[in-house]
N, C-alpha and C positions, 0 to 999 in steps of 0.2 A: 386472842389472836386467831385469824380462821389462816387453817394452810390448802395449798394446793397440789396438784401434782405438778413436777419440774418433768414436763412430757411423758415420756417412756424407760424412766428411767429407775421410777419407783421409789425418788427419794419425793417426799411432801415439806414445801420449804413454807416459811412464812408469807401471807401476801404481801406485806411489807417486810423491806430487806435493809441491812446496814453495808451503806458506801461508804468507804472509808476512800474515797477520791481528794483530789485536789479541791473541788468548788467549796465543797462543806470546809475539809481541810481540819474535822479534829483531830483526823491519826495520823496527821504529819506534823501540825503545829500547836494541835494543844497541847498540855500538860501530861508527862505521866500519870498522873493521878485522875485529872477528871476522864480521862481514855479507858485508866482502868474503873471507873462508875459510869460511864456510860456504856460500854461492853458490859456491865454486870448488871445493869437496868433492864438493857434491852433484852437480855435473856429473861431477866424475870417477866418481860412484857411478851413473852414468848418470841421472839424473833431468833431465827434459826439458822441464818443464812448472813454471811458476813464476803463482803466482795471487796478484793484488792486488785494490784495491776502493780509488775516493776519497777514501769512509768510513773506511779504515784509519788511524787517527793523523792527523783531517783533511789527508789527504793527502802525509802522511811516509813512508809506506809504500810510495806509488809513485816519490817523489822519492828515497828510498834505493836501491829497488829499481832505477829508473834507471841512477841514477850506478853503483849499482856492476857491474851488467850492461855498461853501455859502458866500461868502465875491465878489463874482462876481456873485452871483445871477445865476447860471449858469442850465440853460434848456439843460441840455446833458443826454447819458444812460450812467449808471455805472454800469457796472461788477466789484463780490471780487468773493473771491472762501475762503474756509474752509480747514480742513483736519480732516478725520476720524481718531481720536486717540484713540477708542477703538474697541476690537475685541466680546465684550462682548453682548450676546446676550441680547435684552432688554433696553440695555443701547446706542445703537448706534443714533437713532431716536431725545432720551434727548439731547446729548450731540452735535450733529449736529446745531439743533434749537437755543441751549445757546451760540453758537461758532459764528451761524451766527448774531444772537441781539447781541451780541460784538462789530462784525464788524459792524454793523449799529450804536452801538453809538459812535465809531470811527471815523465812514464817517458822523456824525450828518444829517440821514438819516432817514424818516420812513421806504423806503424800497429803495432797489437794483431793477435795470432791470434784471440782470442775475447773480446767484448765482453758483457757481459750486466749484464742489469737485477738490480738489488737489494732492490725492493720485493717486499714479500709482493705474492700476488693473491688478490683476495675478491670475489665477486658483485658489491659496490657499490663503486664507488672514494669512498675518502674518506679523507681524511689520508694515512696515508703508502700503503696500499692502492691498489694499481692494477687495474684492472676486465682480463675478459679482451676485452672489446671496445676498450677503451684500446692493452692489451697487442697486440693482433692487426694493431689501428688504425693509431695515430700512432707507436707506440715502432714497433713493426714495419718505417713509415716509413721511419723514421729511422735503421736500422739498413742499411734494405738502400742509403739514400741512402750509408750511411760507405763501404760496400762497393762502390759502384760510384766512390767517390772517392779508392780506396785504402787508406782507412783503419782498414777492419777487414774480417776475411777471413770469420770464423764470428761468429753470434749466439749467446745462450740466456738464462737466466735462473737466479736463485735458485729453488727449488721448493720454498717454505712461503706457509702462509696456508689462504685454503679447501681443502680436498680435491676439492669438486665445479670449482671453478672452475679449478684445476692443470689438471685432467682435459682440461678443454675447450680448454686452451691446448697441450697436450700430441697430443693428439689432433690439432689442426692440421695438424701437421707442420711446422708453419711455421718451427719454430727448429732449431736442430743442436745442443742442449747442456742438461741440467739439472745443478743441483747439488742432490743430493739429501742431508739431515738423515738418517745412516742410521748405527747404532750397537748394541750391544748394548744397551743402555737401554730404546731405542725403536725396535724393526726395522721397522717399519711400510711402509718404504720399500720392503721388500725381503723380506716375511717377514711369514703370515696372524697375525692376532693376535687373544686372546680376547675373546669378547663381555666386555663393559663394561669394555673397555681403557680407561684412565683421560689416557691423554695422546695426541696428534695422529693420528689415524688416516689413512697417508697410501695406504695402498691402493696398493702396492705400484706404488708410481709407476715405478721402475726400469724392473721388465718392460715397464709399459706404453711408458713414453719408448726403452726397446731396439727394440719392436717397430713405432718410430712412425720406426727411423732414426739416434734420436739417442744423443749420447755422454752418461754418468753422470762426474758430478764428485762422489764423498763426501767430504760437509762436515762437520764435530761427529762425527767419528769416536770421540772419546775423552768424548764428552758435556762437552767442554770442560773437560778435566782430571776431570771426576769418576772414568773408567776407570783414572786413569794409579793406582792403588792409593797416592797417597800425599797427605797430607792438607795439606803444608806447598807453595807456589808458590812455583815460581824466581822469581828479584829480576827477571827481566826480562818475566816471566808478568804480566797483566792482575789486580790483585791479587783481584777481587771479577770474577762472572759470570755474567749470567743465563742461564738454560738458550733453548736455540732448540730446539721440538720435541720436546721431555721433560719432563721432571718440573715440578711448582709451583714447587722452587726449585732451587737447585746441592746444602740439604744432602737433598733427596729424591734425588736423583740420584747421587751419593755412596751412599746408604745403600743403594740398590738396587745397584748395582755389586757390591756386597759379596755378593750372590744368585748371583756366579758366578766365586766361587773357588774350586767345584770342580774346577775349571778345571785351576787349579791343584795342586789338594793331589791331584787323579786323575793328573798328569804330562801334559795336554793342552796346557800352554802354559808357560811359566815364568813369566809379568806377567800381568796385567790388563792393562797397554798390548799384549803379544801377540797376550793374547786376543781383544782388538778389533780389531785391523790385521787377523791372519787370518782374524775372522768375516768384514769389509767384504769384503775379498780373494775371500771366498769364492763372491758373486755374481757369475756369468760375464755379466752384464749393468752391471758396475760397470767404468768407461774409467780411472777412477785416482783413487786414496785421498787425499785431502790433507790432509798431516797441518803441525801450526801449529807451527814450532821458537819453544827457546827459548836453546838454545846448540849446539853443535855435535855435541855427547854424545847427543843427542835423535836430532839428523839421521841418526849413524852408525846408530842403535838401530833406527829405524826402516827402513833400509836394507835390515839383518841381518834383520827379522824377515822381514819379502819374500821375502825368500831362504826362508825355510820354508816356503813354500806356504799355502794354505788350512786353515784344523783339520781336525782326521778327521770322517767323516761320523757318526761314534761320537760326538762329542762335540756336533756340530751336532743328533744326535738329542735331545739332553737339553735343552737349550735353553726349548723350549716349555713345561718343568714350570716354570720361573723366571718367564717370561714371564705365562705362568696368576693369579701371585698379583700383577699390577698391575695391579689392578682397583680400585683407590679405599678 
């Protein structure tokens, strides 16, 4: 396993990382047992970096993730992330703080490595939308309050919603961490994209958040199973899913997938899940790929592909003719 640096923050995570999200869905609905052999797999495969969220299986996700981390004694970093669920001035700061000691007594934790917010950010805060004035403000608060109370070491965030609004928060420098939507689907994150791109233009948030300091987390790596080239979900996969930062739906996303198995049929990769692990991989401004198991056979897979490095620059060149026809 090769690690990289998580920004400036001096922690070196794995390039590939363990999601324990809803899409994969093993640390919500697998089995106690194979949770605990694939958490003690993946350490042995060196992976170092294990990511939860609340939100995951309202909160099963980090109660499994927990238990079975302390039941294997396990020296790894863990990331959860929160959600700002009020707009209310005053009350943002409180409410942040109580949400994240939640998730610590879920993960039977004193603290997290890295804490981050899960709301999109957009110009105006409204509903679940958090403003970058909000973001900068009271969350910001409240983070750096966790940190001088021991209970959380690094801040960052999800990075979707505005483009303009990311930027500004990004630009900051205030946080140590995005997780950046970055995929062969939608490279936007990490890769110029044609005039009248049809889906999220993120304006190559990576580069900017590398050169602002901070660590890249890729999220939606496989556009949520659309890359993985096969049409049927494991029993323990999320059975239905909507796209985060792509396509109108999961089957646009699917069908464009299909735009790059040349991929394959030129010998540039053997999968469509490959193909994607080594595009992500291939951004020297990307801290580690997180990819969402859904049995163990995933974990090893994903491992291996690591081991192959980045695609040829040969095949990175082609890329852009695919990209061209997802214009609407």
């Amino acid at each position: 396993m090769n690690y990289r640096p998580l920004g400036n923050t001096g922690l070196n995570v794995s390039e590939i990382g363990f999601g324990c999200g809803n899409v994969g869905g093993l640390m919500i609905r697998g089995n106690h047992c194979e949770q605990v052999k694939a958490v003690a797999r993946a350490m042995e495969l060196g992976i170092n970096y294990f990511d939860t969220a609340a939100s995951y299986g309202d909160g099963q996700s980090e109660t499994n993730l927990g238990r079975v981390l302390q039941e294997l004694s396990a020296d790894v970093y863990v990331g959860t992330k929160f959600r700002v669920a009020t707009h209310e001035p005053g009350r943002i700061k409180g409410s942040v703080i109580a949400a994240v000691e939640e998730s610590l007594t879920r993960l039977r934790r004193e603290r997290v490595d890295l804490i981050q917010m899960h709301n999109h950010v957009a110009s105006i805060a409204e509903g679940g939308a958090v403003s970058p004035d909000e973001t900068l403000g009271e969350v910001v608060d409240a983070l750096r309050e966790l940190r001088a109370q021991g209970k959380a070491r690094f801040w960052g965030l999800t990075a979707v919603g505005e483009t303009a609004a990311l930027r500004r928060v990004i630009d900051s420098g205030t946080l140590n961490t995005i997780q950046s939507v970055y995929n062969l689907v939608n490279p936007s994150a990490g890769a110029s994209v044609p005039p009248g791109f049809d889906m999220p233009d993120y304006g190559n948030q990576i580069e900017r958040a590398s050169a602002n300091g901070m660590g890249v987390l890729v999220i939606r790596v496989l556009a949520a199973g659309a890359l993985s080239g096969e049409a049927t979900r494991h029993p323990v996969a999320v059975p239905t899913v909507a796209p985060i930062g792509s396509g109108r739906d999961y089957g646009q996303d699917r069908a464009r997938a299909e735009g790059f198995r040349f991929l394959l049929q030129e010998g540039y990769a053997g999968s469509l899940v490959e193909a994607a692990l080594r595009f992500a991989l291939g951004n020297p401004g990307v801290s580690s790929v997180l990819v969402g198991y859904s049995s163990l056979e995933h974990l090893e897979q994903a491992a291996a592909i690591a081991a192959r490095g980045p695609l040829p620059a040969a095949a990175v060149a082609r890329l852009p003719e695919v990209w061209a026809g997802f214009t609407g």
